[in-house]
N, C-alpha and C positions, 0 to 999 in steps of 0.2 A: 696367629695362624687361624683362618677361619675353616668352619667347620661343615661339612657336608654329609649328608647321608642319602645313601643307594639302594635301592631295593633289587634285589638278589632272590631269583631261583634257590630254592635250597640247594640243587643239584651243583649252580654256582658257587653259593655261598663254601658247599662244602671242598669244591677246588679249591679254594680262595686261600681257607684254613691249611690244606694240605701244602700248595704251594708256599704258605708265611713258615710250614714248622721243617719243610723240605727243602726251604730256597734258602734257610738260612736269616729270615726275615723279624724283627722284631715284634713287629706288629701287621696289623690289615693293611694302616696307612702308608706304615713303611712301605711295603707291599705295592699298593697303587701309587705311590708317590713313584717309585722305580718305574713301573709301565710308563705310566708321563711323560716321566722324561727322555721313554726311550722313542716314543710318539714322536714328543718334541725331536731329537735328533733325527730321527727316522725323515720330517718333516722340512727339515735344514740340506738335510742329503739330498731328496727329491730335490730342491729348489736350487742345490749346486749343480746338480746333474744334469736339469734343465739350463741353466746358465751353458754351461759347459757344451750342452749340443749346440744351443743358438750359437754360441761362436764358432765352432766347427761347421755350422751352415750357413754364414754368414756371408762366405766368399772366397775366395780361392786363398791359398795358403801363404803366409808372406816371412819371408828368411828373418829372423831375429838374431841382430847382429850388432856387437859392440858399438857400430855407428848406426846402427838402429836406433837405440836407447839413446845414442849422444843426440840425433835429431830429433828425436818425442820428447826429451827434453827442453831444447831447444825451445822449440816451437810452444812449447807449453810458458818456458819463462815468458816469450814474448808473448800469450795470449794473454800469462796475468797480467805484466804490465799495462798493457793497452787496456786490460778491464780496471787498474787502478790508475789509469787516466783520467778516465771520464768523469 
């Protein structure tokens, strides 16, 4: 694990501490290590959430339905094959 060091306001620093001995935390890194990741999730979320609208704007709404899925399949075998045609 590589190693980093931050420069911190005391007034910081001293949340920092309060939070690792309040939250339960072993250490600083423990500590920021959590934030991170919650960053990261936080980050993953936004990028579904966007997905998620673009398809809701994409176009009118279409009924998904057991012969739905039979023809997107379908259609799908036969795109592969035709692409391990060539």
């Amino acid at each position: 694990m590589e190693t980093m060091n931050v420069a911190l306001p005391e007034s910081m620093k001293s949340f920092v501490q309060e939070r690792v001995s309040e939250g339960g935390y072993s250490s600083v890194s423990e500590y920021v290590r959590d934030l991170i990741r919650a960053d990261q999730k936080r980050r993953v979320e936004e990028r579904v959430d966007a997905l998620l609208l673009d398809g809701l704007n994409s176009g009118p709404p279409i009924e998904v339905t057991p012969e739905y899925w039979e023809d997107k399949k379908r259609r799908l075998v036969e795109r592969l094959s035709k692409s391990k045609g060539k």
